[in-house]
Structures are given as structure tokens and as C-alpha cells.
N, C-alpha and C positions, 0 to 999 in steps of 0.2 A: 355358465358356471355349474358346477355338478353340485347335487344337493348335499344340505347340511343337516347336521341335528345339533339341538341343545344337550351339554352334556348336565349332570348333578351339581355342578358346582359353577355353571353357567356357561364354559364356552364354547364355541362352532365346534363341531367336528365331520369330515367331509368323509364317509366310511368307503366312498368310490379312490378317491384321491388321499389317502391316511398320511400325518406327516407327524414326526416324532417328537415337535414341539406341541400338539395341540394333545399330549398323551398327559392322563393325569392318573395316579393309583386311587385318589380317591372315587373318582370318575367310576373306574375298574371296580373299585370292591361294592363302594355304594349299588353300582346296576346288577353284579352277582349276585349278592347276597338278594335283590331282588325277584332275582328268575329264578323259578320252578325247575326241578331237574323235572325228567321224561314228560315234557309239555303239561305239567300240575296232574299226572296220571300216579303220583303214589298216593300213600295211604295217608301222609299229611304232608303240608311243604317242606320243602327240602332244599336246602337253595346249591345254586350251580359255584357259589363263595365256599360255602361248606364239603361239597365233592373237591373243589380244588385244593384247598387244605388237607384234604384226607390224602389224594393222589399224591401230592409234596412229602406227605409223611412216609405214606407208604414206600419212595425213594431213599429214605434211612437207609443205611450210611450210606449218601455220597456227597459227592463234592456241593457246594452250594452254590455254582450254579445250573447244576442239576435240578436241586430243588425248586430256584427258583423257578426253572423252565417247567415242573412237574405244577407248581401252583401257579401258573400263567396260563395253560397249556391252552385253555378254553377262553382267554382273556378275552381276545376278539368279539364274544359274544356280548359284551358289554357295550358295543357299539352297531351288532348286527342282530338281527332276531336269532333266533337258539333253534336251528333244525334238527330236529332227532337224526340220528344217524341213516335210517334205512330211508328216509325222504330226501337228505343232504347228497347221499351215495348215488339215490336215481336221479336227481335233478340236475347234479355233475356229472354220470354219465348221459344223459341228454343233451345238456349243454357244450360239451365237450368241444373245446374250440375257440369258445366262445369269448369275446373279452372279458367279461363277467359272469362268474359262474361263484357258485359257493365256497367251495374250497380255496378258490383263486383267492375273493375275498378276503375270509380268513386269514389266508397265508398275509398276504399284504399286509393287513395289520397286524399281526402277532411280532412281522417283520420291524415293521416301527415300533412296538410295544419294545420287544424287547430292547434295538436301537434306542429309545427316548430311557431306559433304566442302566445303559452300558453292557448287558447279559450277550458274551462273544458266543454267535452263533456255532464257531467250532465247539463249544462248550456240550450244543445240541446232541442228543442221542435217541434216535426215533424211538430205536428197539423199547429203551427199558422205560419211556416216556407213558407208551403205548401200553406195556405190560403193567403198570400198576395204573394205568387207568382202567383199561379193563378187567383187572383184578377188584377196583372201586364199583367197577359196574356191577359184578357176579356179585361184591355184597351187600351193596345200594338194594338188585335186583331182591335179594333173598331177606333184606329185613323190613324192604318200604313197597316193595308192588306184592300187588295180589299173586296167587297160583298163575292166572293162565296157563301161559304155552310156553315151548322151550326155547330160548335166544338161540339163534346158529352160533351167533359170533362168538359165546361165550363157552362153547362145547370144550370140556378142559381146563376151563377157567376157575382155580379153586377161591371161592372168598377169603379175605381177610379174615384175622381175629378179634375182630375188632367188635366194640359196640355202636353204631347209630346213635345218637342222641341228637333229632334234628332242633336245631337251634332256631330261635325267630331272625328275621332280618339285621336288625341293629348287632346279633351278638355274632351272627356270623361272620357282616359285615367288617366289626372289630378284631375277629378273629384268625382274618383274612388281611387285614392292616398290620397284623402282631406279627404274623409270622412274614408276612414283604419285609417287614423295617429291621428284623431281628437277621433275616438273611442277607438284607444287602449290607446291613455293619459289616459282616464275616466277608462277602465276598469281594 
């Protein structure tokens, strides 16, 4: 049998084997609003619940199940540990092949996430998914990490207008519940 984990609201979930009944939102927002964006390297927490809420917004106006997919996008990581990008990128190309690899993963359950909420994957659109999450990044980057050095990936990436206001667990938690429940009415 492939391994399990206990989810926040108590039950199995097998993140090798993902199946769309054992998918819970609360599961989802409970364990986001828990993770640290850029492995707890900003300047106070910031949780991966609150970046997804920003990325859904910043998909204004479009269809809602756009958004949905915009504030989902990292769902997965609720059931997998949260790899930064540049380790995720090397360790999928390493593994390359391989029946478990990171990305693979992910994909898998984002595949059921979405399956277990009805979100029609035609609905999916990488391009504009990808671009206001990385536009989340360049403003993430510029109001909650130090100076260092320059991102490659964001060369051209203008930030938002937005302001940062990093919320504690519980609110973002909530605030990541608000807007799931207010999109699927609509969708």
C-alpha cells in the first residue's frame, strides 16, 4: 500500500495515489495558510493561502473558473511539501522519467483537486495562470524578501499595485475559504 498522511480535518490522504473523494477545501486552505511562501525566507510570514488569493485576484476579469484555477494553482502543496521553484526545476530535470518526480506529482493532484470541485479542465489556461502568478512573485519579491540578487525568471516581470498586508494563519486561512465558496456559487 502506498503511503498516507493525516489530513486537518482527520482523513487518509495517499499523495502518491490522489483520489478526488478524499479532496477536502478545508484540508486545502487549513494547510496553505500554514506554509510559508519562499521556504519562511521573507521578512515576516506570509502564507502560500494568501499568495493564492492574490494570484485569483490579480486574474480579474475573467471567467470564474479562471479564478478558481488562479487560486488553486499551488493547491497541491497542501498535500506535498512546497519546493521552491529553482530545486523543484532541478530535481524534475534529474528525475526525468521517472514515475515520481515533482511536477508529476503535483500535476496529479491539482488533477483531482480540481476533478473532486467540478473545475472543467478546458476551462485551464497556462499562459495567463502563469503570468499573474509570476507578476505575484515580482511583488511578493519587492515588498517581503530582502535586496539580494536579481530573479532570472522575473526579468520583465512588472509588480502589482498592490499592497502586501501579510495576514496570520487563521485570517488567511479564512480568506482563502471566502473567496473558494463566493467563486463556486458563480461558477
Amino acid at each position: 500500500m502506498e503511503p498516507c498522511i493525516q489530513t486537518f480535518t482527520g482523513k487518509k490522504f495517499w499523495p502518491l495515489v490522489p483520489r478526488a473523494e478524499d479532496i477536502c477545501i478545508e484540508d486545502i486552505a487549513h494547510s496553505l495558510s500554514l506554509k510559508c511562501r519562499f521556504g519562511g525566507h521573507c521578512g515576516m510570514f506570509y502564507s502560500v493561502a494568501q499568495h493564492s488569493v492574490l494570484v485569483s485576484e490579480l486574474l480579474e476579469p475573467s471567467t470564474e473558473s479562471t479564478l478558481l484555477w488562479g487560486l488553486l494553482h499551488d493547491a497541491a502543496e497542501a498535500y506535498l511539501p512546497d519546493f521552491s521553484a529553482p530545486i523543484k526545476d532541478y530535481f524534475d530535470a534529474k528525475w526525468k522519467g521517472a514515475e515520481y518526480h515533482i511536477s508529476y506529482l503535483e500535476y496529479q493532484i491539482n488533477y483531482c483537486i480540481h476533478g473532486a470541485f467540478g473545475i472543467p479542465s478546458s476551462s485551464y489556461n497556462h499562459r495567463i495562470i502563469k503570468a499573474a502568478d509570476l507578476k505575484a512573485l515580482a511583488t511578493e519579491r519587492e515588498q517581503l524578501m530582502s535586496e539580494g540578487f536579481g530573479w532570472d525568471g522575473l526579468k520583465g516581470i512588472e509588480p502589482a499595485p498592490v499592497c502586501i498586508t501579510p495576514l496570520i494563519p487563521i485570517q488567511a486561512e479564512n480568506l482563502f475559504l471566502k473567496r473558494f465558496h463566493k467563486l463556486m456559487r458563480v461558477a
